[in-house]
VOBA-1610 file (N, C-alpha, C; in pm, whole numbers, padded with zeros to 5 digits, always signed):
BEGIN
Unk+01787+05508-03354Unk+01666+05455-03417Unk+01567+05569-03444Unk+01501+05595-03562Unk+01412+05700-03590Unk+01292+05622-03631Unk+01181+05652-03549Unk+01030+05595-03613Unk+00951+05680-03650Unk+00898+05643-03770Unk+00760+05724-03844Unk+00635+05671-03829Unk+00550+05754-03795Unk+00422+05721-03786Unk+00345+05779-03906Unk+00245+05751-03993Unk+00215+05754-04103Unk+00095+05772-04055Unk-00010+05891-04051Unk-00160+05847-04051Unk-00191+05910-04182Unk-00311+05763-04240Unk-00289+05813-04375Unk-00464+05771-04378Unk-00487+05970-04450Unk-00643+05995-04474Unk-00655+05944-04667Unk-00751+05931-04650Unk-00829+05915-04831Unk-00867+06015-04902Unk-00916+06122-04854Unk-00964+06205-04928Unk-00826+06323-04969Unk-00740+06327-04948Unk-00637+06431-04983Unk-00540+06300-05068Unk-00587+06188-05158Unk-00469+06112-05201Unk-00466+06167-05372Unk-00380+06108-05402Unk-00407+06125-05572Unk-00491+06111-05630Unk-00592+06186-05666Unk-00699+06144-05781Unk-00816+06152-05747Unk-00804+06135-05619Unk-00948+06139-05529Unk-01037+06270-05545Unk-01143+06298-05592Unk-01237+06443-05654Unk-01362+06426-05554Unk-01442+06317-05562Unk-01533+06278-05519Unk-01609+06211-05422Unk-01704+06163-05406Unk-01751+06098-05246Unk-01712+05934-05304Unk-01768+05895-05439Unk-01763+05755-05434Unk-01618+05672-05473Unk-01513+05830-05443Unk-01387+05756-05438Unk-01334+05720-05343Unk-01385+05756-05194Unk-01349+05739-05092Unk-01463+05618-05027Unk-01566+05618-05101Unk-01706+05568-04985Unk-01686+05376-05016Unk-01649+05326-04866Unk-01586+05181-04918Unk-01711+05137-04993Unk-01678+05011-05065Unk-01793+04928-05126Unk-01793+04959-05306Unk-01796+05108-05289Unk-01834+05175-05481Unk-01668+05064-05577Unk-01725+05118-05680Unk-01622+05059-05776Unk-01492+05163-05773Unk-01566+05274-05740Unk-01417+05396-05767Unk-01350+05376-05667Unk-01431+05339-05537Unk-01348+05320-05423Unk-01234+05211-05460Unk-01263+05125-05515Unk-01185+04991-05507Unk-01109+05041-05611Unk-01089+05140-05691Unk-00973+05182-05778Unk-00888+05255-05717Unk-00967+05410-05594Unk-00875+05468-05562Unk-00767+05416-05429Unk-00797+05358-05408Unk-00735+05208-05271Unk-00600+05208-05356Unk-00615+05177-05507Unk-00469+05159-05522Unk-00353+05273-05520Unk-00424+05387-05544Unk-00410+05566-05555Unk-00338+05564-05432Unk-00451+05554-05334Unk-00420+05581-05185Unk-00283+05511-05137Unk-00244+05361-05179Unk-00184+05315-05112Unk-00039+05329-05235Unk-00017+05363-05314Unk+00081+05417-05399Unk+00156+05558-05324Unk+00018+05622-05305Unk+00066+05773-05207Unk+00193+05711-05093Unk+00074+05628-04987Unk+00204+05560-04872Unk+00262+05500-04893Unk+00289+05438-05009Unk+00394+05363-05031Unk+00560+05488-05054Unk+00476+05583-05114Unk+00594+05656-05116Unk+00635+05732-05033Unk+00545+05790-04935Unk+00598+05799-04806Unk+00681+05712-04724Unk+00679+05581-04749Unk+00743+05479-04678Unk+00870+05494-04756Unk+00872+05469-04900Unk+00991+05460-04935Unk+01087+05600-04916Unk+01071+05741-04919Unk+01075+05829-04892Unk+01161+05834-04714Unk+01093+05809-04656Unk+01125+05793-04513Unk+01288+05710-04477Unk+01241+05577-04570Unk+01356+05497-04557Unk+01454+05547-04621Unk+01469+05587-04749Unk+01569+05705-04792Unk+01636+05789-04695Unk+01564+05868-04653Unk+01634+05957-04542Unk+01705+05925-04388Unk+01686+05768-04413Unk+01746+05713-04300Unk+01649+05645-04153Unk+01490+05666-04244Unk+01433+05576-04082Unk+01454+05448-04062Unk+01435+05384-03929Unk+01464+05273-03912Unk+01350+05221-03893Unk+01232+05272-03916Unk+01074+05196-03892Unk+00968+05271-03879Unk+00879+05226-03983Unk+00774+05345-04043Unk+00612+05216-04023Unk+00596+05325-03901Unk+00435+05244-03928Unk+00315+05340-03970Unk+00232+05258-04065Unk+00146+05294-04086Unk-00050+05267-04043Unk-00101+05418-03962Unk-00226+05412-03916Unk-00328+05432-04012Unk-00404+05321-04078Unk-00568+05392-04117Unk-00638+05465-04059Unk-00653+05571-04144Unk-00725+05694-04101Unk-00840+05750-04157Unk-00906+05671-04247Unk-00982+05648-04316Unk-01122+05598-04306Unk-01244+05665-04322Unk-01346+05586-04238Unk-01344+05440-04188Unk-01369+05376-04264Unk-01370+05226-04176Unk-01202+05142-04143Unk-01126+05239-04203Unk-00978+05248-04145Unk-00937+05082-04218Unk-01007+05068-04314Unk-00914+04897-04381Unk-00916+04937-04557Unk-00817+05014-04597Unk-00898+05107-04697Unk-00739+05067-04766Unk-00634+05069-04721Unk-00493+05051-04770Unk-00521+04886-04833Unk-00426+04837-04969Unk-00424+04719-04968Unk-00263+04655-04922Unk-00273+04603-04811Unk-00153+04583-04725Unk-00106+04452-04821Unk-00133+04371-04938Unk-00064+04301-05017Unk+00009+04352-05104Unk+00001+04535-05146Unk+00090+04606-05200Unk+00164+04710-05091Unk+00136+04696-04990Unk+00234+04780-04940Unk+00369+04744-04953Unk+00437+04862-04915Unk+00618+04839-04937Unk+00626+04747-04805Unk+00689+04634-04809Unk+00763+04540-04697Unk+00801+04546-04565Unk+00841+04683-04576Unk+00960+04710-04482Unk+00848+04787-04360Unk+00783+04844-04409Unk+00672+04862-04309Unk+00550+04791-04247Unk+00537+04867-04190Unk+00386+04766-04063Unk+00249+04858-04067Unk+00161+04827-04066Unk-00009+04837-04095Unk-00064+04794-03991Unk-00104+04964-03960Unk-00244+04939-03817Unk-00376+04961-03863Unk-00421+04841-03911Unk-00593+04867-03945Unk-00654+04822-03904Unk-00809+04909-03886Unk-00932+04879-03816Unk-00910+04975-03711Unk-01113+04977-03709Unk-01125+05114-03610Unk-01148+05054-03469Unk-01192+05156-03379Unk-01171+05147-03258Unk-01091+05159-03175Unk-00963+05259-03223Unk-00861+05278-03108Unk-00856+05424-03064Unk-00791+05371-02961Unk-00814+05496-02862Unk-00779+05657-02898Unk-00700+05704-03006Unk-00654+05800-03062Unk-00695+05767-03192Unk-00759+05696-03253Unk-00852+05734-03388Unk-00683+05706-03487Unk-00706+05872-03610Unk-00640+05899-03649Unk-00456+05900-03633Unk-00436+05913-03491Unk-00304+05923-03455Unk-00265+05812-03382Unk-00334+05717-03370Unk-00260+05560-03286Unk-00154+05561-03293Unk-00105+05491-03230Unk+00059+05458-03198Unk+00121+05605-03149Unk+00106+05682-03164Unk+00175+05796-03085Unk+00207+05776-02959Unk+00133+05730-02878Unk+00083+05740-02749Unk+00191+05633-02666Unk+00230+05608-02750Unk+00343+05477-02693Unk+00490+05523-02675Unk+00559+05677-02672Unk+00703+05676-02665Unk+00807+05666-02753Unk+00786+05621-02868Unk+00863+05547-02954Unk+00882+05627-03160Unk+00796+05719-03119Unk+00760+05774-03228Unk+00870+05878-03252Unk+00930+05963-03350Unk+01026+06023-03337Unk+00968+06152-03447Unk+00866+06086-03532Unk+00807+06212-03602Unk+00657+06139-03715Unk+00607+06269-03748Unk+00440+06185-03763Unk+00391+06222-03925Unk+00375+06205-04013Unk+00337+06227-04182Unk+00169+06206-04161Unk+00108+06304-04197Unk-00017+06334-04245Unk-00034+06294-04383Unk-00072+06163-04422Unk-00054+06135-04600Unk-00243+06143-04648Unk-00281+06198-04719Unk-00412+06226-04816Unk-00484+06307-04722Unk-00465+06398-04635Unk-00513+06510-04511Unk-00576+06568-04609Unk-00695+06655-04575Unk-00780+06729-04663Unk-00821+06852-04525Unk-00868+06986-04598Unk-00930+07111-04569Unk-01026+07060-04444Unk-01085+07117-04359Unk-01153+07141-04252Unk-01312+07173-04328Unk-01406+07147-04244Unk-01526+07146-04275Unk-01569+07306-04286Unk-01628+07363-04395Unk-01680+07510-04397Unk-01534+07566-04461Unk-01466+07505-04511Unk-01332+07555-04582Unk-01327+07486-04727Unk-01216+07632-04809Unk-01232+07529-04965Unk-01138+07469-04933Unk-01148+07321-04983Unk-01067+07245-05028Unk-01127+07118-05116Unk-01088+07024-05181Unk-01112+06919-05208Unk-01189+06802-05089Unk-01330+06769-05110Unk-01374+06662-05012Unk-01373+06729-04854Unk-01316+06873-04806Unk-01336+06923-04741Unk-01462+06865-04605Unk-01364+06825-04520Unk-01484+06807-04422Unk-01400+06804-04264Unk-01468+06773-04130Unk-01391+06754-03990Unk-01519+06640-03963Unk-01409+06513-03946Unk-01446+06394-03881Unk-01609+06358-03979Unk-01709+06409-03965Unk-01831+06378-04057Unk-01840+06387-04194Unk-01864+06368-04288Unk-01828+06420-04402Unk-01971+06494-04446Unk-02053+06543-04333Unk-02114+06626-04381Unk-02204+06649-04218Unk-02304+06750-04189Unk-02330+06780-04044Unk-02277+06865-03970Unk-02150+06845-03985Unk-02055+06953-03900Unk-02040+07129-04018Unk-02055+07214-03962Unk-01978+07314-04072Unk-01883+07407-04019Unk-01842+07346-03867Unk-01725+07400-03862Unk-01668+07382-03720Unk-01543+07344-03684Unk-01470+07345-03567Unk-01349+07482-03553Unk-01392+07469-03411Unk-01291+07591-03357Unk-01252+07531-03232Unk-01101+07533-03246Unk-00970+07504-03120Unk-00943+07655-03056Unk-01007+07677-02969Unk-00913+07788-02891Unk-00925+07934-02955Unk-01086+07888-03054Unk-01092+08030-03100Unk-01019+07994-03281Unk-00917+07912-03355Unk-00874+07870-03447Unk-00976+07798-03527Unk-01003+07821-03672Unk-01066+07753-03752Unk-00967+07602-03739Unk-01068+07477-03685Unk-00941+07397-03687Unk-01005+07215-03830Unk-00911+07186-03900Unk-00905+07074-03950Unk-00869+06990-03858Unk-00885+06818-03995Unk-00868+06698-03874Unk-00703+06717-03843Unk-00611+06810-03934Unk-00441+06812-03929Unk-00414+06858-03793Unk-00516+06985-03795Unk-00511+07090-03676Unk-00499+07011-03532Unk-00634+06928-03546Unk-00676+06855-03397Unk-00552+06775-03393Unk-00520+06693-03518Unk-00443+06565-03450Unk-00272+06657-03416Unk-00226+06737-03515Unk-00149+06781-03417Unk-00151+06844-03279Unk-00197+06848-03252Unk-00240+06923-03099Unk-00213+06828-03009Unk-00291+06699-03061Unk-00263+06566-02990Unk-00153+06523-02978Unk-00082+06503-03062Unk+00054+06452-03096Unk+00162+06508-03022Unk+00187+06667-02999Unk+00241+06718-02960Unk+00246+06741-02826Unk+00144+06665-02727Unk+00149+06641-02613Unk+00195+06532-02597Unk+00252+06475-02726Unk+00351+06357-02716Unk+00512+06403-02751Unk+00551+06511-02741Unk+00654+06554-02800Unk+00685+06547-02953Unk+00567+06485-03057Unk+00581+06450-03184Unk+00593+06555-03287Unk+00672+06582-03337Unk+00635+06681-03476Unk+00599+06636-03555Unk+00496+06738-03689Unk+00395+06706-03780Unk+00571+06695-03877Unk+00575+06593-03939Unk+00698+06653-04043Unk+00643+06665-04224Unk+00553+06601-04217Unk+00520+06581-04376Unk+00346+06547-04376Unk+00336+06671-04506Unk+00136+06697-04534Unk+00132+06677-04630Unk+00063+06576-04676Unk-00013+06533-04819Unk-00112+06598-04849Unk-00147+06627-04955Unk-00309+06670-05012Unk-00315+06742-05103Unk-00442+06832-05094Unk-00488+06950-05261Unk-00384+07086-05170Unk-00359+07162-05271Unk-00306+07252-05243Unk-00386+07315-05106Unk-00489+07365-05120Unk-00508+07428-04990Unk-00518+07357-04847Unk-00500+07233-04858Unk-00459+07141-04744Unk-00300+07159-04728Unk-00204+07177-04763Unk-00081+07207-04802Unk-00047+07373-04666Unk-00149+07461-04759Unk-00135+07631-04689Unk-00188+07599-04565Unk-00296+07475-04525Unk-00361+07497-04408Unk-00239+07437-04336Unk-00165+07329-04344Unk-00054+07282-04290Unk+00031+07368-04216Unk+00033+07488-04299Unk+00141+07602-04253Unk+00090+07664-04100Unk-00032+07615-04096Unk-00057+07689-03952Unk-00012+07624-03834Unk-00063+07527-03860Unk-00029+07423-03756Unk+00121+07324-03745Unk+00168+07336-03864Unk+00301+07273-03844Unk+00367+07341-03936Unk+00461+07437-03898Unk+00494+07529-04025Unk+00669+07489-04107Unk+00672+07368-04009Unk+00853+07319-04050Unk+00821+07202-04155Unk+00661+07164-04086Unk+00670+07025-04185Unk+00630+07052-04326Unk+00742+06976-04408Unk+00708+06924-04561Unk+00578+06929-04628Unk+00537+07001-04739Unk+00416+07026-04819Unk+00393+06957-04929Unk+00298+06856-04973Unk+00367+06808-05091Unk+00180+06782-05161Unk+00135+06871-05284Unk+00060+06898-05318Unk+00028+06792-05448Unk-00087+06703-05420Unk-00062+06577-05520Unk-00191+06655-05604Unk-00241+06742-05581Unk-00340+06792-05687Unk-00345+06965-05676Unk-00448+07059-05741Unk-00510+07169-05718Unk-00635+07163-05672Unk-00710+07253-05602Unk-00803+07225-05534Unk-00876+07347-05674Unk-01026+07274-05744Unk-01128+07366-05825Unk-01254+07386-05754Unk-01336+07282-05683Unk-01393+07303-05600Unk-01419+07172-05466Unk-01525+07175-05442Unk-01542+07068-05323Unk-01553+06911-05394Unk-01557+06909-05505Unk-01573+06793-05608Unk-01497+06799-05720Unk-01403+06886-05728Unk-01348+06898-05823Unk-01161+06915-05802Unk-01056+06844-05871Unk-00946+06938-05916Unk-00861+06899-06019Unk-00722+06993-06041Unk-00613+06963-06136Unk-00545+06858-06055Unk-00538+06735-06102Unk-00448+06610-06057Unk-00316+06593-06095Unk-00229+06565-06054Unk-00111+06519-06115Unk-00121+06349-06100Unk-00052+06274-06230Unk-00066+06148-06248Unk+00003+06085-06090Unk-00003+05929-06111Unk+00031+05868-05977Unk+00176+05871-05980Unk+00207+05879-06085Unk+00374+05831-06136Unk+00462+06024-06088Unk+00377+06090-06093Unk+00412+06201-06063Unk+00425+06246-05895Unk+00311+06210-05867Unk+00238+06246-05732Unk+00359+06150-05601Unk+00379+06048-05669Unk+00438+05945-05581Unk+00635+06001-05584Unk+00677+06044-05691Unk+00824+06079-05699Unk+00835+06226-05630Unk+00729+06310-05595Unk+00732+06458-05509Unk+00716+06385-05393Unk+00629+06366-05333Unk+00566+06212-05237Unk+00736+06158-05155Unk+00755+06087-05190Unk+00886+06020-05182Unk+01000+06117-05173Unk+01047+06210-05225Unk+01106+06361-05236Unk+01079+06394-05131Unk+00963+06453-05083Unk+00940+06557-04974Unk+00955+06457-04836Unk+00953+06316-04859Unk+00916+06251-04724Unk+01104+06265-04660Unk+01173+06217-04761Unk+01334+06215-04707Unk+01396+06303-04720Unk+01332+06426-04721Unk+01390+06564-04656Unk+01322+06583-04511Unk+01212+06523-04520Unk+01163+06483-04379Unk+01195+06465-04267Unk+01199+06341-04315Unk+01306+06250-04219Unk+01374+06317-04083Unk+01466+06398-04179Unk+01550+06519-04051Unk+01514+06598-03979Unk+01375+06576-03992Unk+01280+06695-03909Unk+01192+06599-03745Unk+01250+06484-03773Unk+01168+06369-03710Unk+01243+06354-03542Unk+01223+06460-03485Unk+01334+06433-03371Unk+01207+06478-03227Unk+01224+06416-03160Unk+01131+06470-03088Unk+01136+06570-02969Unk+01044+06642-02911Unk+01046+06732-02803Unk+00991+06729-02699Unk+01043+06822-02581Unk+00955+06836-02475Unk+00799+06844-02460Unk+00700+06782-02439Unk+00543+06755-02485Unk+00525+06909-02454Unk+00435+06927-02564Unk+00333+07128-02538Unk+00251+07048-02422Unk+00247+07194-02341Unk+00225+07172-02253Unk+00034+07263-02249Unk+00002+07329-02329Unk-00081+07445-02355Unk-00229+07366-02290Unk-00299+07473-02218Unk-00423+07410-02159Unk-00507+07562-02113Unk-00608+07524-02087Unk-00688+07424-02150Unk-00718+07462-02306Unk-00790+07348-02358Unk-00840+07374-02507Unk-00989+07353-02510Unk-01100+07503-02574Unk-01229+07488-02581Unk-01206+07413-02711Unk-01318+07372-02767Unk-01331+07305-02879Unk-01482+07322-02901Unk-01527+07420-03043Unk-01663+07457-03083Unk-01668+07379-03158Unk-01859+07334-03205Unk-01872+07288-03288Unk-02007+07364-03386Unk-02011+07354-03520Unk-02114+07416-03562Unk-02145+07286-03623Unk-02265+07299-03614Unk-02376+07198-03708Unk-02507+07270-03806Unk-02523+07195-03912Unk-02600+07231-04041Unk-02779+07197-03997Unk-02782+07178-03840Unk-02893+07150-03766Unk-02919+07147-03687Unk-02996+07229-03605Unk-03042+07264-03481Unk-03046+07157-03397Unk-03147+07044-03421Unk-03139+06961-03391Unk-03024+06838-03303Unk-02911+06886-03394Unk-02769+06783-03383Unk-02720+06870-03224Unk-02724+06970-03200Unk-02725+06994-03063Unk-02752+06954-02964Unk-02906+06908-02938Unk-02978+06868-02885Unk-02837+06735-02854Unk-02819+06655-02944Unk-02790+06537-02973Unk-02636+06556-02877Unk-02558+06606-02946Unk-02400+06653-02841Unk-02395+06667-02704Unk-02485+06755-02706Unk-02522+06770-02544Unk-02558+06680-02453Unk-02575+06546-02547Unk-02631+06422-02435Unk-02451+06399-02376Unk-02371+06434-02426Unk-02214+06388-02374Unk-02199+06498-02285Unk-02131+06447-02152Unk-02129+06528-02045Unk-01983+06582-02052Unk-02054+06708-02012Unk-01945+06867-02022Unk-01952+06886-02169Unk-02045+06907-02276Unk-02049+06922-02350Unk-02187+07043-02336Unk-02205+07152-02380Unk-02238+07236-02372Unk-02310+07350-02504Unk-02400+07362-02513Unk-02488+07475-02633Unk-02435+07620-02633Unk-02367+07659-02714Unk-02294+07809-02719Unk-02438+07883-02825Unk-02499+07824-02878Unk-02609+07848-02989Unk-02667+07812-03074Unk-02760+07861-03168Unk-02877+07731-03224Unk-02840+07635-03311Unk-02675+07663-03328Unk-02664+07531-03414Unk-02500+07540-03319Unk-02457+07551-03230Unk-02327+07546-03222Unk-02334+07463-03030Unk-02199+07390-03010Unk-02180+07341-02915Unk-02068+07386-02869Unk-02025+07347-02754Unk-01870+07397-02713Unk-01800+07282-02573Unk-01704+07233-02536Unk-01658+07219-02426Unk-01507+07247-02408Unk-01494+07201-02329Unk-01368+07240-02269Unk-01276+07138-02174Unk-01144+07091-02220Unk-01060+06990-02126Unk-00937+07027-02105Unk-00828+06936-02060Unk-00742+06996-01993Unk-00658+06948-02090Unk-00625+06815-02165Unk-00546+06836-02258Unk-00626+06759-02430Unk-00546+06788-02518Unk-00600+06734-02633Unk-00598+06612-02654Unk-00537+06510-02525Unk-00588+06400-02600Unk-00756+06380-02532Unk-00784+06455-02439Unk-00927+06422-02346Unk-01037+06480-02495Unk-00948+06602-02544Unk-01009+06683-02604Unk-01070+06622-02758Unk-00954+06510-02810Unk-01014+06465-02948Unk-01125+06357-02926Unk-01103+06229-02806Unk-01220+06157-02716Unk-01298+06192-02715Unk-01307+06313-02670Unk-01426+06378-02623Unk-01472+06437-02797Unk-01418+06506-02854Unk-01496+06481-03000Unk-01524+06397-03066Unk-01430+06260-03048Unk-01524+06115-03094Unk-01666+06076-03094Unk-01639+06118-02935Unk-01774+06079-02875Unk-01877+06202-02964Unk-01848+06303-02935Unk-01973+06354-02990Unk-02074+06371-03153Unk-01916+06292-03224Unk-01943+06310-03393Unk-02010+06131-03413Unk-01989+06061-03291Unk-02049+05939-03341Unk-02194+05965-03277Unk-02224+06030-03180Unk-02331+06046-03121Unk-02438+06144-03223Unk-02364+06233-03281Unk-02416+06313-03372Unk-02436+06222-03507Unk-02402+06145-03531Unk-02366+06073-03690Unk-02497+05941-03706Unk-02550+05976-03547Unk-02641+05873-03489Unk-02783+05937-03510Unk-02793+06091-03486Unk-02899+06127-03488Unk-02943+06213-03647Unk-02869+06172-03754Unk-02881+06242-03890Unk-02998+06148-03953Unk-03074+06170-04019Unk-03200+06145-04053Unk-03142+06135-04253Unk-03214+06011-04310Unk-03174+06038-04416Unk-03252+06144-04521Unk-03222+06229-04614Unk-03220+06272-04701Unk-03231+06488-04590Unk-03308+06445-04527Unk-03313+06596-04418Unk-03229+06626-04331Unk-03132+06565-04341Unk-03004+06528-04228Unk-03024+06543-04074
//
């Protein structure tokens, strides 16, 4: 039996350039939903090609109900809505997983890419793992892999693709656009995006085997913020710590304490942003 876990972000899907393609509620949003869920659909079908026997899929997506599960492909299962305990990577944590697809993943905050951001989509300007410029790909593999999981397959703009190579350098690249700037790129149509999509997922597949959990400890985890202020704010979470006037830092023993513990501090931070002065 081989299982796929699917966490699938919005901002690295087909077509997606902008904020009001991702931001639920807008009209673009409710167009690119179909974008997004065309992407996983072909990951799903992709997967099953190569021989999985069960592909679930996690919203990973701000309010995480962003897929329309009346077009998803059949054969798979849909975990939506927020509030679970691993965010982005749910279902890992259960044993059963055999390999993990990053579908619409985007660049790290203070990096080019398309929609470029870590966990806030604006506030943060930059995370560091262990000293590593790290994205949300970066963190959640870290996590995963204290599950024995490999990253096998990265969706997104090209430079979400190269950032992949750091952190999972076996898994599958599959570039549904070019990155021009933080609002901008060269797209390839859906009809395009979805047959590379589907391609890269069932060469996948064979990469989906799992391993002895990394064992690597501890992990600091920095944070920079676009405001002095937002410090103040982090620091109310204990063992969380001021490295400088806009930067925080702590330190745990493994990454799953380690992404928790950044939950906590990006909702605590996301609490104290002020509108239009952040």
């Amino acid at each position: 039996m081989v299982k796929i876990l699917i966490s699938a972000d919005m901002e690295g899907a087909t077509g997606v350039t902008w904020p009001a393609d991702v931001l639920p509620g807008t009209p673009q949003w409710e167009r690119c939903r179909h974008l997004f869920t065309s992407d996983v659909n072909a990951a799903i079908a992709g997967f099953f090609d190569g021989g999985a026997d069960e592909v679930l899929v996690n919203e990973a997506h701000w309010t995480m109900r962003n897929l329309l599960l009346e077009k998803l492909d059949d054969r798979a299962q849909l975990l939506t809505g927020r509030h679970k305990s691993l965010s982005m990577v749910e279902g890992v944590q259960h044993g059963d997983v055999d390999g993990i697809a990053f579908v619409g993943y985007h660049t790290g905050a203070g990096t080019e890419g398309v929609l470029a951001h870590t966990y806030l989509a604006n506030s943060i300007t930059g995370v560091w793992v262990n000293g590593v410029r790290a994205s949300e790909g970066l963190l959640n593999a870290r996590v995963v892999a204290e599950y024995g999981v490999p990253v096998v397959l990265v969706t997104g703009d090209d430079r979400t693709c190269v950032d992949a190579r750091g952190y999972a350098p076996r898994a599958h690249g599959v570039a549904v656009k070019d990155y021009v700037s933080r609002y901008a790129a060269v797209c390839r149509t859906p009809a395009v995006t979805a047959a590379a999509i589907r391609a890269g997922a069932k060469e996948a597949t064979a990469l989906a085997v799992r391993h002895e959990p990394a064992l690597e400890t501890p992990f600091t985890v920095e944070l920079e913020f676009d405001a002095e202020h937002l410090v103040g704010a982090a620091t109310v979470v204990p063992g969380v710590e001021s490295t400088g006037e806009r930067r925080v830092a702590y330190t745990t023993d493994t990454m799953y304490a380690g992404i928790r513990c950044f939950k906590a501090v990006t909702t605590v931070v996301s609490a104290a942003v002020e509108e239009q002065y952040g």
